[in-house]
N, C-alpha and C positions, 0 to 999 in steps of 0.2 A: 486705198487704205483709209481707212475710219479716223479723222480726228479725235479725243478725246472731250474737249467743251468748248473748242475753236470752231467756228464757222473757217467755211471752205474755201476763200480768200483775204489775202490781205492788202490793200492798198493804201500807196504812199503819197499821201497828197503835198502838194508846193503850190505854192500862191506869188504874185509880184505883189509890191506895197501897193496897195488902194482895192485891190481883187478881193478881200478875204471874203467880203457879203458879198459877192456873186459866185464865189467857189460853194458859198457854203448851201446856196439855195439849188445852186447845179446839184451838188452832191443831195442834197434833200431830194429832188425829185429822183434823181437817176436812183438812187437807193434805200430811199420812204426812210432818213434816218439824220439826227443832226450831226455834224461835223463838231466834232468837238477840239478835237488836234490834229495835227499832220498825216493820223493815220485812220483807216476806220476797217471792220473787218464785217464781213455779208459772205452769206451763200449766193448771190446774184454773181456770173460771169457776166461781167460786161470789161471789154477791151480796153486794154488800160490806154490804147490812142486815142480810142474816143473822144478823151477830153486835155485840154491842154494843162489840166491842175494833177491828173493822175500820170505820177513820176514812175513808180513801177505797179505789179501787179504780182504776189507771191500768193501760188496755189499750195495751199498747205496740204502734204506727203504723211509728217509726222508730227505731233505735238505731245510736249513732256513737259510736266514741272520742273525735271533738275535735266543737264547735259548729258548726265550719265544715261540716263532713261531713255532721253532721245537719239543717243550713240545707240542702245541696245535696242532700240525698235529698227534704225538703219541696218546694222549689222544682220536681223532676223530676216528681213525682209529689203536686201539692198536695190538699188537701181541700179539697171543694166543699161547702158547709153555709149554710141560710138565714139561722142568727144563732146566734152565736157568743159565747164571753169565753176568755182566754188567763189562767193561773194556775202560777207557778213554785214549785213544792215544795221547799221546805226540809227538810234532814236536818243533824243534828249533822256537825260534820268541815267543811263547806263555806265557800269564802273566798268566795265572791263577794259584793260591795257589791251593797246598794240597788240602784243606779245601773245596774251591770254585772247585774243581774238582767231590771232592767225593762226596759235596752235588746234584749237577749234576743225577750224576750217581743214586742214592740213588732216586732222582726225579719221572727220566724216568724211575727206576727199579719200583717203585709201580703203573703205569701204563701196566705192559707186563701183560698179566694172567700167569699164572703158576706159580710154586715153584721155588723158587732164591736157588742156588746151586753152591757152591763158589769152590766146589771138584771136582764133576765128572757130571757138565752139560752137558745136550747132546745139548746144543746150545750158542752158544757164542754171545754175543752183543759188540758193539763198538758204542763208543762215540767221538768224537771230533771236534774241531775248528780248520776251516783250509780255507787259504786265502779267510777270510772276512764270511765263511757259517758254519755253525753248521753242523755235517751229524750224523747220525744215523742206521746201519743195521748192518746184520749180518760178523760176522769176523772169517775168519779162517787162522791157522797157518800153515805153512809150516810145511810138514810130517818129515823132513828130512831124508827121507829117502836112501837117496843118500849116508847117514856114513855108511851103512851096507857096501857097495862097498867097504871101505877102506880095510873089513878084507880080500878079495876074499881069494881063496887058493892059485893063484901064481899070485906075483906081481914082478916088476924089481924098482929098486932102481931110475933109469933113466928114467922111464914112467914118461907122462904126471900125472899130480895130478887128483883125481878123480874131483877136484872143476872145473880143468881148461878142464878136458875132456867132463865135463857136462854142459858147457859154448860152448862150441865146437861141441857140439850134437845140442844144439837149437840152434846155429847156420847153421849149414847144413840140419836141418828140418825146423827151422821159424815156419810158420803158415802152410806147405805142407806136412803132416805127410805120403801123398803117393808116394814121387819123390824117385825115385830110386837112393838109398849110395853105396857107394863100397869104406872100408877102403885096399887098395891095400898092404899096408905092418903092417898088423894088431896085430902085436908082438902079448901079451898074451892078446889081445882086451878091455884094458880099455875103449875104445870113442865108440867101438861096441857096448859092455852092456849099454852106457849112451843111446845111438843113440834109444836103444830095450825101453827101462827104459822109454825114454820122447815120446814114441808112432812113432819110426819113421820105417820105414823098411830101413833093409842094409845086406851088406853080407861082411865076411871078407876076405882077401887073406893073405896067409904069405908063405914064401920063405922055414923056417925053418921048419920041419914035426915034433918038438921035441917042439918048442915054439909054434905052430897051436894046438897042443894036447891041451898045455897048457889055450889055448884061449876057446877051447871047451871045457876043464873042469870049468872054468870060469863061461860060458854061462849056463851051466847045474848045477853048482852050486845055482843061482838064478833061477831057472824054464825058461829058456831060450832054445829055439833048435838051435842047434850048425849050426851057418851059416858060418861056415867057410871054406874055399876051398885051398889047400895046391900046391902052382906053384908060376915061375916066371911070376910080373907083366907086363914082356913082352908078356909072350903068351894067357894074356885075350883079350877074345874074345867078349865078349858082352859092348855093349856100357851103363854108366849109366848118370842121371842127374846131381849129384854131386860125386866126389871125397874126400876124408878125408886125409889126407895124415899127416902123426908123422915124417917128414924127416928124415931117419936113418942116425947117424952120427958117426957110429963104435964107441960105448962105450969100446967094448975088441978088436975091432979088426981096425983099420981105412978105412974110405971110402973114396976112390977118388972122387974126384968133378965132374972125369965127370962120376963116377957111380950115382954122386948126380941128375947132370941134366937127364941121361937118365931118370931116377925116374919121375923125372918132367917129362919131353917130355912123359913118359909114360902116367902118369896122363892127359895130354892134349887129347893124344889119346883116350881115354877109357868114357873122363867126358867131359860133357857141362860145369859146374864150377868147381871150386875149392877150398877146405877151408886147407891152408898149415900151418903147426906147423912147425917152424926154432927156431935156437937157434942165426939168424944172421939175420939181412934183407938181400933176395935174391931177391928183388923186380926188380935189372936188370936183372936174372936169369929168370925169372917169364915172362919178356917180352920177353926178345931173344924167346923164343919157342912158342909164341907167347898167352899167356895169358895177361889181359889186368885187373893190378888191380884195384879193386873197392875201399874195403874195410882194415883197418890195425888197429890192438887194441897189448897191451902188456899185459901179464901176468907177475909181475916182482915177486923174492921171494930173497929178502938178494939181494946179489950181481949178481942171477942168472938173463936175461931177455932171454921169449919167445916170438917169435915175431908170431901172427894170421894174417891172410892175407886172404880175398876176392878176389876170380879171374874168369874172365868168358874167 
């Protein structure tokens, strides 16, 4: 069925405090569109697990300016489903009471055919009011499945967060789930599994053959094949489309700055782009070798900030 001047999804976005500028450049890429509030609406299906800021995903069925309208397009035209549950979605700005919601819901709910099933539906509906249209279709929640990540068998205290690494994965996949990744200094590959996870292909490198093991047992832990290749980033040989890069900044041991740039200069070499995790902005670093940045989002937590960085 034909929406009226709604695009063909809706999604609900949620952010933690310090997230909003990396949700909003995830969503920039994943959907060539700025994130303006909580919610955004595309013709693009993309999975609302994907990402760990997209809370649900409602496929829009029917859309109407007043409820009446939208009652009279279900009615015409109802859904036929074995079991079912009905759920009206709230957005800031809305008046409507309790009361005047549920009865809503209660409306359109003896219109669907099938059995109402408030437990274990194998279909979910969505309801709601939203700038000035009624909409109506199917909704689904994010799997979350990305919490399983948090328990891997080896983690480091100083890694990326799995939220900020899976923000970091759609970011360096987008919409191109075939451009070739190479995380060059891939410690025990948190942004590798994310990269595997949101359908991207990549492969990882790590310097240390004690921390690479690591990575591969990671990868094998989730049903993953171990992409990882154990060498100095200097002596890769193959060129890829993006780079991923966790800037290493000696947690136990310190790194000199210019082990930091050759890092970089290396990544120039090896990638067409660049997606950089710092703990500083190196944005003059990033040019001297001659990267040219596009894109810049923060990940903030407490008093920590990590700085994301687009470079071509």
């Amino acid at each position: 069925m034909k929406t009226e001047t709604m695009d063909g999804y809706l999604y609900i976005i949620n952010y933690a405090e310090g997230e909003e500028s990396l949700c909003r450049l995830e969503m920039k890429v994943l959907f060539n569109q700025e994130l303006t509030g909580k919610y955004l609406f595309s013709s693009l299906a993309i999975d609302p697990s994907r990402s760990v800021f997209i809370k649900e995903r409602l496929t829009i069925l029917y859309s109407h300016p007043t409820y009446e309208g939208l009652y009279q397009q279900v009615k015409e035209n109802p859904l036929n489903l074995e079991t079912f549950k009905c759920l009206f979605l709230r957005f800031k700005g809305q008046e409507l009471s309790y009361q005047e919601r549920l009865k809503r819901l209660k409306d359109i709910g003896f219109l669907i055919g099938g059995e109402a099933d408030m437990y274990q539906p194998k279909q979910v509906l969505g309801l709601t009011v939203i700038e000035g249209r009624w909409l109506f279709g199917i909704l689904e929640a994010n799997s979350n499945e990305w919490v399983s990540h948090e328990n891997k068998p080896h983690s480091y205290s100083f890694s990326l967060s799995v939220r900020v690494s899976r923000a970091v994965a759609n970011i360096a996949v987008g919409r191109h789930p075939h451009r070739q990744i190479i995380d060059p200094c891939c410690g025990a590959g948190t942004v590798i599994l994310e990269v595997l996870t949101v359908g991207g292909k990549i492969v990882g490198n790590e310097l240390n053959p004690k921390v690479a093991q690591k990575a591969i047992e990671n990868l094998k832990h989730y049903g993953y094949e171990p992409v990882i290749q154990i060498g100095d980033i200097q002596d890769i040989k193959e060129h890829y489309e993006v780079a991923i890069l966790d800037l290493p900044y000696g947690h136990f041991n310190p790194i000199e700055p210019e082990v930091q740039r050759m890092i970089i200069k290396e990544a120039r070499r090896i990638a067409d782009e660049l997606i950089i995790v710092t703990q500083v902005n190196m944005n003059q670093q990033l040019k001297e070798v001659g990267f040219e940045v596009l894109e810049q989002c923060t990940a903030v937590k407490g008093k920590f900030t990590r700085y994301i960085t687009m470079c071509r």
